[in-house]
C-alpha positions in Angstrom: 92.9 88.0 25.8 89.6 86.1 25.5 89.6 87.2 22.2 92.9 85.8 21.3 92.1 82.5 22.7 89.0 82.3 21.2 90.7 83.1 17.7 93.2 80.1 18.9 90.4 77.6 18.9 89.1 78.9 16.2 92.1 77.9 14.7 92.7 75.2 15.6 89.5 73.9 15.0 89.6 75.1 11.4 93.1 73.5 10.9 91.1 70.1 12.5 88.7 70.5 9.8 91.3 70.9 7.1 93.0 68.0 8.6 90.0 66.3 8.8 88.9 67.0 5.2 92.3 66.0 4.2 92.2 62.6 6.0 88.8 61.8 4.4 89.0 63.4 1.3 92.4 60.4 1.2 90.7 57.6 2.5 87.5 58.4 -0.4 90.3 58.6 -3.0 91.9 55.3 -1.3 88.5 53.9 -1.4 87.3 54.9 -4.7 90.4 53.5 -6.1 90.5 50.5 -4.5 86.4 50.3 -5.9 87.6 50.8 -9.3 90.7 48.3 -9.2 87.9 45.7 -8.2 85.5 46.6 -11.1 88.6 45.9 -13.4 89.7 42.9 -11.1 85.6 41.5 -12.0 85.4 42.6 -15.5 89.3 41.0 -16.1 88.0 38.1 -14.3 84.3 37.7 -16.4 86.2 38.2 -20.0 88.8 35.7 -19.0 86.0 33.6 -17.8 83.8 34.1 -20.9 87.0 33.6 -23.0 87.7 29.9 -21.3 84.4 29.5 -21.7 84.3 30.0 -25.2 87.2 28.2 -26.0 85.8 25.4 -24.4 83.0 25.1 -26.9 84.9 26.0 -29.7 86.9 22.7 -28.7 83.9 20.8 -28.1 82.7 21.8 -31.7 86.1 20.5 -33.1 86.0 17.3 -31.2 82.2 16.6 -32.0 83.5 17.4 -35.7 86.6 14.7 -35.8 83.7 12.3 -33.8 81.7 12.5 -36.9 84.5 12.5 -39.7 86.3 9.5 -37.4 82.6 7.5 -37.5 82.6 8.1 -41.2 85.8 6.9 -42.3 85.0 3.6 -40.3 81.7 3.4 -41.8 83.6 4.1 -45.5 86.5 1.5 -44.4 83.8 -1.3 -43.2 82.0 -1.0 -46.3 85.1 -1.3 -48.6 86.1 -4.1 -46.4 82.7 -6.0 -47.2 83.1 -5.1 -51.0 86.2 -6.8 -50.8 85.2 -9.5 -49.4 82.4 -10.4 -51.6 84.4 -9.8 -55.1 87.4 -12.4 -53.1 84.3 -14.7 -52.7 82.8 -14.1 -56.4 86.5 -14.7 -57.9 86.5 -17.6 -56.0 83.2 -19.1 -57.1 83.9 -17.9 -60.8 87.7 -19.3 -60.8 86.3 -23.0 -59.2 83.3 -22.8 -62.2 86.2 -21.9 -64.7 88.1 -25.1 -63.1 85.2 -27.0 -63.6 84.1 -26.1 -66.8 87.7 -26.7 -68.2 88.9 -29.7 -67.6 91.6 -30.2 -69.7 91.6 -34.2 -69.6 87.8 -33.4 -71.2 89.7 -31.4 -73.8 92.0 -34.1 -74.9 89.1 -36.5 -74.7 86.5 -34.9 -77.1 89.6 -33.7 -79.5 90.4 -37.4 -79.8 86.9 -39.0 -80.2 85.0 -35.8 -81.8 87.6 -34.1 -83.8 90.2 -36.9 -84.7 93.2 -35.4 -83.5 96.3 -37.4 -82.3 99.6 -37.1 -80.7 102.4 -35.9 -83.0 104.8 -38.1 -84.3 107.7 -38.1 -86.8 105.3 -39.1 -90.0 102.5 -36.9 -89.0 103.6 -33.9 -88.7 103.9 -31.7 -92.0 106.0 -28.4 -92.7 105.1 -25.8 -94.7 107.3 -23.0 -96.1 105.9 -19.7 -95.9 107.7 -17.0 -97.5 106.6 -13.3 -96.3 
């Protein structure tokens, strides 16, 4: 009988182990899992990361990009806009030397007294017939 009880324990025991072995071989695949799922969770996490990151940059490079092509165009439009303004001021100064330089009272004047000319009248003017 004390051999039967003895094979009992025995039993038992082994079906503990088994039980045991069972329960932790679970809890390591449980764990090993849940290790893995958190590598992924980290490396998701570290290429979205890097992504944001790089996307960030690539907008700062645009931005810094417009900033210079924006700075440009002003420069460009502020020099055109000085250019304009100086050939306003130089037709200005050349239309007022034009206006001085032409008086048309002068005209009449010198045609009169240097050239003879006159006014027309009835008996001065003559009419030629051309025939083409």
């Amino acid at each position: 009988m004390s051999n039967a009880l003895k094979k009992r324990k025995i039993n038992k025991n082994l079906n503990k182990k088994l039980k045991l072995s069972l329960h932790d071989q679970t809890s390591y695949d449980i764990k090993f899992r849940y290790n893995k799922l958190q590598k992924k969770d980290r490396k998701f996490k570290r290429n979205i990361l890097a992504l944001l990151f790089l996307s960030f940059i690539f907008m700062g490079f645009i931005s810094l990009h417009n900033y210079i092509k924006l700075n440009n165009r002003i420069k460009e439009y502020n020099k055109l806009q000085s250019q304009y303004t100086s050939y306003q001021l130089t037709r200005d100064r050349l239309n007022s030397d034009l206006e001085d330089s032409v008086s048309l009272k002068e005209i009449q004047r010198y045609a009169m007294e240097n050239l003879g000319m006159i006014y027309e009248n009835e008996g001065n003017v003559v009419y030629l017939n051309i025939d083409r």
